[in-house]
N, C-alpha and C positions, 0 to 999 in steps of 0.2 A: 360462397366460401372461397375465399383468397389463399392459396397455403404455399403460391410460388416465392415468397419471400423466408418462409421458414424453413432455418437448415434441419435436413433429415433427422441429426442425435436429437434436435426436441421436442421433433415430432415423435419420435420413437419412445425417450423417455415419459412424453406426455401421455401415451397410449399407454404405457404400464400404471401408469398411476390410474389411467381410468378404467383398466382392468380391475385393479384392487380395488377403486371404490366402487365399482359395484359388484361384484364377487358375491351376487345374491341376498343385497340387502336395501331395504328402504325405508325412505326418509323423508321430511318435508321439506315445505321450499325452501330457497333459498330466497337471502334480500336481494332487490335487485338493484341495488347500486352499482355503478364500477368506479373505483377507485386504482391508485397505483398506493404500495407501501414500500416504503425501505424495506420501511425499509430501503621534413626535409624533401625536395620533390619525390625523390623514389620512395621513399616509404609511407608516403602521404598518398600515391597513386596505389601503393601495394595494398594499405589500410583500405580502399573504398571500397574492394570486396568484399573483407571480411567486416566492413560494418556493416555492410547492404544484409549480410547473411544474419548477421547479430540482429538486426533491427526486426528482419522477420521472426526469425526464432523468437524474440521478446514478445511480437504485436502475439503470440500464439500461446502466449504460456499466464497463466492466473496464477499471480501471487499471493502468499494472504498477509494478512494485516497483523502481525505475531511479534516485529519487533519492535514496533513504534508508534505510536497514539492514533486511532481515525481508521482511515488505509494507509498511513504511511509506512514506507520501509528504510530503514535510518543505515543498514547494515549493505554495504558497496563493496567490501576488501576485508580480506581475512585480515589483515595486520591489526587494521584498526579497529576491527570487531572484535578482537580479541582482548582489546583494551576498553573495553565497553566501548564503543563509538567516539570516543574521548582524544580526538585527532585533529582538531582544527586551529590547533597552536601549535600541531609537529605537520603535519600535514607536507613528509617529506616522500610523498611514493605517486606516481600517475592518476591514484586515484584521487588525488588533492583538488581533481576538478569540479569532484564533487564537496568536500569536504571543507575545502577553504582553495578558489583557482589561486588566489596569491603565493600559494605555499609549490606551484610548477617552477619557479624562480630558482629553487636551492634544486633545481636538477640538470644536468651535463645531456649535452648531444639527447639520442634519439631513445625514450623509452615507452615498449609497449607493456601494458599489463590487465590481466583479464579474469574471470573468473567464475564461479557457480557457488551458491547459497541454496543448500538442499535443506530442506526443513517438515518435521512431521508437527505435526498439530493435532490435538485435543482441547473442545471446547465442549462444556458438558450444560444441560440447562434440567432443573427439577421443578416440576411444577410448585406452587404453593401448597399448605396442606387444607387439606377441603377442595382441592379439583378436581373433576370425577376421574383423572391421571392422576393423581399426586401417589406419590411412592416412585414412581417411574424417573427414568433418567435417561434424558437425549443426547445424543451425538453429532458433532456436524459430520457429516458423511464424505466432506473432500477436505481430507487431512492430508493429502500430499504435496508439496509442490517446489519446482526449482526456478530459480530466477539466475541469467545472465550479469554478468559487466563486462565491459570491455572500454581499456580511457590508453590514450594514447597522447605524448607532448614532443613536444621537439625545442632544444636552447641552441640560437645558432653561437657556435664559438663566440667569445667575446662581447658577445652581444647582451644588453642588461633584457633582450625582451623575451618571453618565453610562449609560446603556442601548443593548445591543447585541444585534446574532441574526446569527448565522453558518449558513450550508447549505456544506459541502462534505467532502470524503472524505478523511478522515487517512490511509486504508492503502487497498490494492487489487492484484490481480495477476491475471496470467494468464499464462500459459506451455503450447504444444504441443508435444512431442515428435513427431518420426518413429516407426514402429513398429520399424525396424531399428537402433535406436543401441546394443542391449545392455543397455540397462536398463529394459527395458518391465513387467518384476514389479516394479521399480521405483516407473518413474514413467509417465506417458504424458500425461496434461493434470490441471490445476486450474486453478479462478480463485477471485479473492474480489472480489465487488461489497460494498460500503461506504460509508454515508454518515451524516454528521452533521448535528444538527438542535440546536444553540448559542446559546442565549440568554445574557446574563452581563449586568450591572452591577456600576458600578465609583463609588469613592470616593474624592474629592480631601481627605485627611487634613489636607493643609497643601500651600503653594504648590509644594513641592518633595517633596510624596511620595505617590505613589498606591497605593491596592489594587483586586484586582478579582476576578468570577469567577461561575462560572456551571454551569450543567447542562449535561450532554452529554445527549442523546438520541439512540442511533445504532442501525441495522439494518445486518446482514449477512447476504452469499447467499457459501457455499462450496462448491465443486464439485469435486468430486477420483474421477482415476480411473485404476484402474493395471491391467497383465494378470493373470490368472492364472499364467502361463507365461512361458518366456524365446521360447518357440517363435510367428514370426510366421508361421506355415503353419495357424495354427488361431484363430479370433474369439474367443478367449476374455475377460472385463473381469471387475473390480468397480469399481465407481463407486458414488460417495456425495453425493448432493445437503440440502444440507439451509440453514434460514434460521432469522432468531431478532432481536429488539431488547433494548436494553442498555441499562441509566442509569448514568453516572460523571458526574463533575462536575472543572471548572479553576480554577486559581487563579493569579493574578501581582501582583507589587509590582513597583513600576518608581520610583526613587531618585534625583534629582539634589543630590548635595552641593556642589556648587559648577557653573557654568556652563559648566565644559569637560568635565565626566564624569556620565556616566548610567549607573545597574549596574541590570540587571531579568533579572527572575526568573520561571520561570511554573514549572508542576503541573501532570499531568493522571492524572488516577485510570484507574484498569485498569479496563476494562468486560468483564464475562462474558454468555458465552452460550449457551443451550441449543438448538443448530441443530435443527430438526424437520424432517424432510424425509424419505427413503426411501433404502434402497440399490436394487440394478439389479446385477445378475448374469448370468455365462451363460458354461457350461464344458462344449462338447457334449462331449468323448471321455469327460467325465466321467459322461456320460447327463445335464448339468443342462443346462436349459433356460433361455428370459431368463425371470427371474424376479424381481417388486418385490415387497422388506418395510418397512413403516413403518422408520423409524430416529431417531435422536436422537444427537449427539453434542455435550460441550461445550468450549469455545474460550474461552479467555482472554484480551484481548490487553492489551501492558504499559503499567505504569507509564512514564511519560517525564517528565524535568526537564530544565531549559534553565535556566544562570546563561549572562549576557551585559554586557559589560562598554564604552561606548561613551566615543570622545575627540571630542573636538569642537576643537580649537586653533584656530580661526577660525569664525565663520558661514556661511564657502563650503565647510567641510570638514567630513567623520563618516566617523571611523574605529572598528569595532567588530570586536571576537572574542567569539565563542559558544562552550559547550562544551553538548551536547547527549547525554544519556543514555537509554538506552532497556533496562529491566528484561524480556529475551525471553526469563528461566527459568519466563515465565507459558506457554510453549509446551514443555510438558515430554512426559508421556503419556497419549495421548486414547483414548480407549476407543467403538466405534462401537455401539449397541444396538439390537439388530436385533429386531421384535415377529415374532414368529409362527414355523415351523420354518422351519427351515434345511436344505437337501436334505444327502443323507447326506457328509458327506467335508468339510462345509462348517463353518466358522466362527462360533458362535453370537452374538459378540461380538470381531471383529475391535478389535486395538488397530495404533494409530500413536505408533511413537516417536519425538518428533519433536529433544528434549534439547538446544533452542538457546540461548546463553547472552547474558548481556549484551555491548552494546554501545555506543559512542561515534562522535559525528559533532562534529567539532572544526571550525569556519566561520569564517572572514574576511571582511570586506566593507569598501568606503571607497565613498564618493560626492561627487561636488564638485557643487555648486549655483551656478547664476549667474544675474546682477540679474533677468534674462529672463524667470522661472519653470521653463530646463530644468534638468536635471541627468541628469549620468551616473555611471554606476557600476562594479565590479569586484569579484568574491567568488572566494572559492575555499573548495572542500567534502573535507575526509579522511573518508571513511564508513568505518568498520570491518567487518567481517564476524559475522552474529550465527548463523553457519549451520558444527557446526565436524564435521571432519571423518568423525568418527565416526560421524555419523546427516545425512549430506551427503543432499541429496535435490534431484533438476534443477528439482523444482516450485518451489522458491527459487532455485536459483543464485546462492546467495549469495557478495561476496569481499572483498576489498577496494577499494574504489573511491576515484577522483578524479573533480574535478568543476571547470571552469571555468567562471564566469558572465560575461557583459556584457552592457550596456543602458544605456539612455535613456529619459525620458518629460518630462512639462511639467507643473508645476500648476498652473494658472488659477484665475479669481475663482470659476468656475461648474465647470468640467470638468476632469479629470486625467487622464491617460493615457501609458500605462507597456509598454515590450516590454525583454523580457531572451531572450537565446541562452544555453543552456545544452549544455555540451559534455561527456559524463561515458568515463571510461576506465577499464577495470580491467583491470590486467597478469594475464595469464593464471596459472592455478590450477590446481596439480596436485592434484587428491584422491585419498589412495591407505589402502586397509587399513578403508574405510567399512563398514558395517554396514547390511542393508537395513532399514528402518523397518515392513515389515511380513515376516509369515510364507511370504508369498508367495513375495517375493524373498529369501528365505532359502533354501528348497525349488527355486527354480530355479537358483541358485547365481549367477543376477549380483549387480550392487553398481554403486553412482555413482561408480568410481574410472575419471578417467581426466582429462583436461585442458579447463579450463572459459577461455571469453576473454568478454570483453564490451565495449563503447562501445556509447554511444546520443547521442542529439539532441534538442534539446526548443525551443520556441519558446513560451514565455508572454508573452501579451496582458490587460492591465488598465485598464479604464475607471471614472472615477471622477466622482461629482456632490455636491457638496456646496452643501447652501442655510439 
């Protein structure tokens, strides 16, 4: 038994759950398959601190998957969260690096700006009826979580060219299962810690047309761990931990042809990756013990495009729709590689089929401005679902969702600051006739069919300085 690779909390939490499953009870064997399932110089020297700080802080913190299709998180800046995400034809504030880089162009000298997106989550699942649970209702158990940004630009005087560095997490999840929901060959926990490291420059072509764009730099930590078994009378897992960094690169043009209409556009390249990391095993009836092997698996994640198209009919008024696409057939079938043997019965190279397909998030947003510096806002968010039935897996819990936003902030000569409420809903979702994504839950005979609900809550805060 290997266990110098596994950090303590999963050891510890692993030890309670083999407490509870055997708390005096018995059972038969289990199959012995192993499978994995989804399942400006001074301020530029002064920023490397606090991004070096940021970038940890992010690599440490599980997002979850609440405002935008997959794992992804659509929501960077209170302003434009407030306007349902519907900012990639105004795309006039620091956070434009993410949003649309062409749109750092319409900003002066030196702006920082940064922020935290706190959010509670409720994801609920009810078995079908006829399963020896049905009546019952599950909860994911890690409803919490905050995610960072921090995007920083510089326009030197006179100068048409503009530079910018973004730190923040495009995608992120986490989700825990109870061990009794029926689908624990299934599913039982994953997360994905995620973050980006965003540099871009951008070019003012002519008064009225910009381009921009930039490198991605990103690492990711995936964790996924599901039973051997349907049977909660015996500790059986596999789990697969593994990490990796990525280079893609963005691109955006942001267009005004006349003074009441702005249309922009952004790009962001797939980034791949080859997670390194170990599995972790252990199926006693099956004589296997806990047992770590090197592993490697690789991850794709998609392509995304965003046209957005803004009206302006006064100076106190912006009105904008987004259409927002996101290519998730880069999450097709992963394959896990295990180094060294595999005890007898077991899985030399466990696969995950994961077969999620494209999807759309269609955004709205207006904002009214006044003499003051403040202004308020209103958005609204259609997310599609990129998780279909077939290879339904609870570590997503993907569906369709809505999304309410509103907010307020002020921007001053020196300082800006921005809060938006976000209110997300998704009518409940019956999964039926699913397919386990691994061998596991094939052999035990469950599957994710049964009925999924979700709302969540979110509170983003954004502070901004510009000199």
């Amino acid at each position: 038994m290997n266990r110098r690779n596994i950090p303590r909390p999963c050891l510890k939490n692993r030890r309670s759950r083999r407490k509870e499953a055997y708390s005096g009870q018995n059972g038969t064997a289990a199959e012995r398959s192993l499978s994995l399932v989804t399942s400006a110089p001074t301020i530029i020297e002064y920023s490397k601190h606090a991004l070096r700080f940021l970038a940890i802080i992010i690599s440490g913190v599980s997002a979850l998957n609440v405002s935008a299709n997959g794992f992804g998180l659509a929501s960077q800046d209170a302003f434009a969260s407030a306007r349902g995400e519907a900012f990639a034809a105004t795309a006039d504030n620091a956070s434009a690096i993410y949003y649309n880089p062409a749109g750092i162009t319409q900003l002066e000298g030196n702006n920082v700006r940064g922020g935290l997106y706190g959010i509670s989550l409720n994801q609920t699942f009810k078995p079908t009826n006829g399963a020896p649970n049905s009546g019952n209702t599950y909860r994911n158990s890690d409803d919490l979580a905050t995610v960072p940004q921090l995007f920083f630009t510089y326009t030197p005087k006179d100068w048409p060219v503009s530079f910018g560095l973004g730190v923040y997490a495009p995608y992120g999840g986490k989700i825990s299962w109870p061990q009794d929901t029926g689908f624990r060959a299934v599913a039982l926990d994953g997360s994905l810690k995620y973050f980006r490291i965003n540099p871009v420059i951008a070019l003012k072509l002519a008064p009225n047309l910009s381009i921009g764009g930039g490198v991605m730099v990103d690492y990711a930590k995936i964790d996924l761990e599901s039973g051997l078994s349907g049977s909660t009378r015996f500790p059986d897992f596999f789990r697969f931990t593994g990490s990796g960094w990525s280079v893609g690169y963005n691109l955006g043009v942001l267009w005004q042809p006349i003074d009441q209409i702005s249309i922009g556009a952004t790009f962001r390249s797939e980034t791949a990756f080859t997670m390194d990391g170990h599995t972790e095993f252990e199926q006693l009836t099956a004589g296997i013990l806990d047992t770590t092997l090197p592993a490697h698996a690789d991850f794709t994640f998609p392509v995304t495009g965003v046209f957005g198209i803004s009206y302006r009919p006064t100076p106190r008024w912006n009105l904008e729709f987004d259409a927002n696409y996101t290519d998730w057939n880069s999450f097709g079938m992963t394959t896990i590689y295990q180094i060294g043997s595999v005890p007898f019965g077991g899985t030399q190279n466990p696969q995950i089929a994961f077969n999620w397909q494209p999807s759309w998030m269609y955004e709205f947003g207006v904002t009214r401005y006044f003499d003051s510096g403040w202004h308020v806002s209103a958005g609204y968010v259609y997310n599609g679902s990129s998780v279909p039935d077939t290879y339904f897996t609870p570590l997503a819990a993907d569906l369709d969702r809505h999304f309410f936003n509103i907010g307020a902030g002020r921007k001053g000569k020196r300082f800006d600051c921005d809060i938006a409420y976000q209110l997300g809903y998704g009518p409940t979702h019956t999964v039926s006739g699913s397919t386990p994504s691994s061998l596991a839950g094939v052999n035990s005979g469950e599957s994710a069919d049964g009925k999924y609900g979700f709302n969540s809550q979110a509170v983003l805060v954004t502070v901004g300085m510009h000199f």
